[in-house]
C-alpha positions in Angstrom: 4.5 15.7 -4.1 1.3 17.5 -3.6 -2.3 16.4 -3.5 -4.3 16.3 -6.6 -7.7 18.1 -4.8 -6.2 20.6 -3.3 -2.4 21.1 -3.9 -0.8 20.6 -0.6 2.4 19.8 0.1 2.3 15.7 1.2 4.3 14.9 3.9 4.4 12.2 6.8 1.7 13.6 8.8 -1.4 14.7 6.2 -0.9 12.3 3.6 -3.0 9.3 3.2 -3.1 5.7 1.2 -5.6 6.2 -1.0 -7.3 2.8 -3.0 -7.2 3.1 -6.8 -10.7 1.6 -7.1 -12.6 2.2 -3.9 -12.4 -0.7 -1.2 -16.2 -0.8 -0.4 -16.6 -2.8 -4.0 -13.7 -4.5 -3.5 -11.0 -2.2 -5.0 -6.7 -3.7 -4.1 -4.7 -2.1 -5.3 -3.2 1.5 -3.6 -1.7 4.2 -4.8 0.2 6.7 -2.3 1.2 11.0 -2.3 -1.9 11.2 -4.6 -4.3 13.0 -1.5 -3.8 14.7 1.9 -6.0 12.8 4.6 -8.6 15.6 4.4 -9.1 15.3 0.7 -9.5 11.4 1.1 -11.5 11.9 3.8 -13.9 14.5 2.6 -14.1 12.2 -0.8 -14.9 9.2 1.5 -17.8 11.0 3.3 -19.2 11.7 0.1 -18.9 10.5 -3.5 -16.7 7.5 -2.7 -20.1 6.6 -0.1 -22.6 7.2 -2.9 -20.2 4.4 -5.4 -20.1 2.1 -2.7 -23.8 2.3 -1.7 -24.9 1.7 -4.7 -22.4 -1.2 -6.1 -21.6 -2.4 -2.6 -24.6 -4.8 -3.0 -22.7 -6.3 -5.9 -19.8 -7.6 -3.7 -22.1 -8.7 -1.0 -24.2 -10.7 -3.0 -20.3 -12.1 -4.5 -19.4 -12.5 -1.3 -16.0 -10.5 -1.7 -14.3 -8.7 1.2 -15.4 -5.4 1.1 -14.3 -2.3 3.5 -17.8 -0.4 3.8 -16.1 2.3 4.8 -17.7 5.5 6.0 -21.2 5.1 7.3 -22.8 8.5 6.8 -23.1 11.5 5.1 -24.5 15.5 5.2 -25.8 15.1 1.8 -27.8 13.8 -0.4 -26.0 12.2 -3.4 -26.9 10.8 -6.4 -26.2 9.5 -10.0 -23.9 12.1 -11.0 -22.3 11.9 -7.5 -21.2 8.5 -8.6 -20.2 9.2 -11.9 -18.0 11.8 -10.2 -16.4 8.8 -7.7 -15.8 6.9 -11.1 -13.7 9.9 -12.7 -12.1 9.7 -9.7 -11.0 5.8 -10.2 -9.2 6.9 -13.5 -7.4 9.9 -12.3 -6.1 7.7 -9.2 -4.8 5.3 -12.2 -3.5 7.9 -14.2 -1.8 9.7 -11.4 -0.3 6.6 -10.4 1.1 5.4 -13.2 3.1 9.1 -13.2 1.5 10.6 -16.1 2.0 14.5 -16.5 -0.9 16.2 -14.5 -1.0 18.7 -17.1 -3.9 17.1 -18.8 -6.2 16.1 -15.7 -7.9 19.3 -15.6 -11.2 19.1 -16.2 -11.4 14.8 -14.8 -10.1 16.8 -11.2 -12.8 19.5 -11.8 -15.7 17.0 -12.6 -14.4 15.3 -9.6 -14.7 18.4 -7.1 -18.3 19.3 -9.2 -17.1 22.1 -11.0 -17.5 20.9 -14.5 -19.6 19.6 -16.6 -19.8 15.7 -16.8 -16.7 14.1 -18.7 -18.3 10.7 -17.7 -20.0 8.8 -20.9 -20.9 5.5 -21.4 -19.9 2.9 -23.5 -20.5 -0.9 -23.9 -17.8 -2.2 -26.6 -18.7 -4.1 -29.6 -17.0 -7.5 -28.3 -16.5 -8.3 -24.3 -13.2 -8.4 -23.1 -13.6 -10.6 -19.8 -14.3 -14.3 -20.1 -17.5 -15.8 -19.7 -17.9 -15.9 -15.8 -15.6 -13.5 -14.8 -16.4 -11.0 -12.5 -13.4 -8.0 -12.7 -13.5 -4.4 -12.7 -10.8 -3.0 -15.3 -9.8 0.6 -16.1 -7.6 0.8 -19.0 -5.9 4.2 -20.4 -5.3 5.6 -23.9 -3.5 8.3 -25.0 -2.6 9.2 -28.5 -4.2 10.4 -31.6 -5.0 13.6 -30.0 -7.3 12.3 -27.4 -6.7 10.8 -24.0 -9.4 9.2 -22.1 -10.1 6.5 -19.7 -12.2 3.4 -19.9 -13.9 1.9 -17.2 -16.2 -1.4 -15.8 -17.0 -2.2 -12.4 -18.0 -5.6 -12.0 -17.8 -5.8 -15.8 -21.5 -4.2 -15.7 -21.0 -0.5 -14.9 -19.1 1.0 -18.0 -17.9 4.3 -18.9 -15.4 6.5 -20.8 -13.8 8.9 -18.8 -12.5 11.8 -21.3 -9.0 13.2 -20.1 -8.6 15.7 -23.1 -9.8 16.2 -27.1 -6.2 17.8 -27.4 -3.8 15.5 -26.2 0.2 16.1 -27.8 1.9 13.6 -24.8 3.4 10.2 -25.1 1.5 7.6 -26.4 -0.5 5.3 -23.4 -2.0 1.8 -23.8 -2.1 0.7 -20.3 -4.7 -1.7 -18.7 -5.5 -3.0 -15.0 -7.7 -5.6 -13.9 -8.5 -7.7 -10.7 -11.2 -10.4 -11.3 -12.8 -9.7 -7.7 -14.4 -13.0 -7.2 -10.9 -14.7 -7.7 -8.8 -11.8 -6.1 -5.9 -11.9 -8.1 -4.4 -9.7 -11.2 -5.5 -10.6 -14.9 -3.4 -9.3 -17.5 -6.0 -8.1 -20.5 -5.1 -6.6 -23.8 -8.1 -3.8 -24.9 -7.7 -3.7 -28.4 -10.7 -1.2 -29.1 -9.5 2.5 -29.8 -11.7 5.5 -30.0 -10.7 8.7 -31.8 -11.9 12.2 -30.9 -15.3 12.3 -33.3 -16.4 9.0 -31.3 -15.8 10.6 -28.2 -18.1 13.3 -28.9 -20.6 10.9 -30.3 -20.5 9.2 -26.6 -22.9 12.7 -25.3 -25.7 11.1 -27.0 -25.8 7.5 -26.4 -28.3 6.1 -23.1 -27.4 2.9 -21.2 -28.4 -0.2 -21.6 -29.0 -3.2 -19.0 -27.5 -5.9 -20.9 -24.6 -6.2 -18.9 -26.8 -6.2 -15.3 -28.4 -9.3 -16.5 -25.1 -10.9 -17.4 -23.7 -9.7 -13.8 -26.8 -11.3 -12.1 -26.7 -14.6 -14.3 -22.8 -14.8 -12.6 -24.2 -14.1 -8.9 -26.7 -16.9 -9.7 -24.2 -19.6 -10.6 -21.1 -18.4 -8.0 -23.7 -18.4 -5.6 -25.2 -22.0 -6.3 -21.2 -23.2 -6.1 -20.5 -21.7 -2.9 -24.0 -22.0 -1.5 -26.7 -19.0 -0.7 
C-alpha cells in the first residue's frame, strides 16, 4: 500500500493510524495504510488543527472525549483550510472502504490546496437524525455518472464533497454514523440522491444557520440533564 498524499511505500516504520473523522471533535473510528506518519503529521499541524479549533468547542460544550491534538501551527488558516480537513474526512472513508483510487483526484488535490474547492454545501429537504441526536455522518454515492460525498459534523456543519461528474465504477450507497453524545454506531439509510446538474447547481447556493440553532438548542437540554 502506499500513502494517499504522497505515494510512499507504507511499511512498519512510516506508517500511521489515521482517524476517519478527526479525534479533536470526537472522530472513532480508524482507518490504517491510508498515510505515512509525515503526511498525518503535517495534516495534523495544519488543516486537521484549523477543523478541530473551530468545531472543538462543539464537543466541549457536549462534553465528549476529545484528543485536541496538536497545539500549534506556522500558519494562519482559515475557512477554506477547514473545508480542505472535511474533503479530507471523505477520502479517509472512501479509501477505507477500498474504493479504486482512480477517481480521488481532484478531493486529494483540494486536500494538498492545489485545486479549486470541490467542497459545497447542502442542507437536505428532510433531516435524517432524530430529534436530539447529536452524530456526525458521511455517507457515499456513486452511480449515475457522478460520485460524491456527503457530510455533517455534529449534524450542523454540512457539505457535499464532489469525487467526480464522470463516474463509470460500481454502484456505492454506503453510510457511517456515530451519535457522539451517545458514542456508539447508528445505522442510517440516506435516501436523498443528487445527480450531476444538482451538483453543479451546489456552486451557487450560501449557508444557512438553521442547523447551528438546532445544535445549540441540543447543548442546552444535554447540558441541563447532565448539569453545566
Amino acid at each position: 500500500m502506499n500513502c494517499y498524499n504522497c505515494g510512499v511505500i507504507l511499511n512498519r516504520k512510516n506508517r500511521s493510524v489515521e482517524h476517519i473523522i478527526n479525534a479533536s471533535i470526537g472522530g472513532f473510528r480508524k482507518g490504517y495504510n491510508l498515510l505515512c506518519a509525515s503526511c498525518n503529521k503535517a495534516f495534523g499541524r495544519t488543516i486537521d488543527f484549523e477543523l478541530g479549533r473551530q468545531l472543538g468547542i462543539f464537543g466541549r460544550l457536549l462534553k465528549i472525549p476529545l484528543d485536541r491534538g496538536v497545539h500549534s501551527l506556522s500558519t494562519e488558516l482559515g475557512v477554506i483550510d477547514c473545508d480542505r480537513a472535511i474533503a479530507k474526512i471523505c477520502l479517509n472513508y472512501y479509501l477505507s472502504k477500498g474504493y479504486p483510487k482512480e477517481y480521488i483526484g481532484l478531493v486529494k488535490a483540494f486536500v494538498r490546496g492545489e485545486e479549486e474547492s470541490v467542497s459545497f454545501y447542502y442542507l437536505p429537504v428532510s433531516d435524517i437524525h432524530e430529534e436530539d441526536e447529536v452524530s456526525h455522518i458521511i455517507h457515499l454515492h456513486g452511480g449515475g455518472g457522478v460520485l460524491y460525498a456527503y457530510i455533517e459534523l455534529f449534524n450542523m456543519l454540512n457539505r457535499v464533497i464532489i469525487f467526480s461528474t464522470d463516474y463509470t465504477g460500481e454502484d456505492i450507497h454506503v453510510t457511517y454514523c456515530r451519535d457522539v453524545v451517545q458514542s456508539k454506531e447508528l445505522a442510517k439509510d440516506v435516501t436523498f440522491q443528487l445527480g450531476k446538474q444538482e451538483l453543479e447547481g451546489l456552486r451557487g447556493i450560501e449557508a444557512t444557520d438553521v442547523r447551528y440553532e438546532r445544535l445549540m438548542k441540543v447543548i442546552e437540554r444535554h447540558r441541563g440533564l447532565y448539569g453545566s
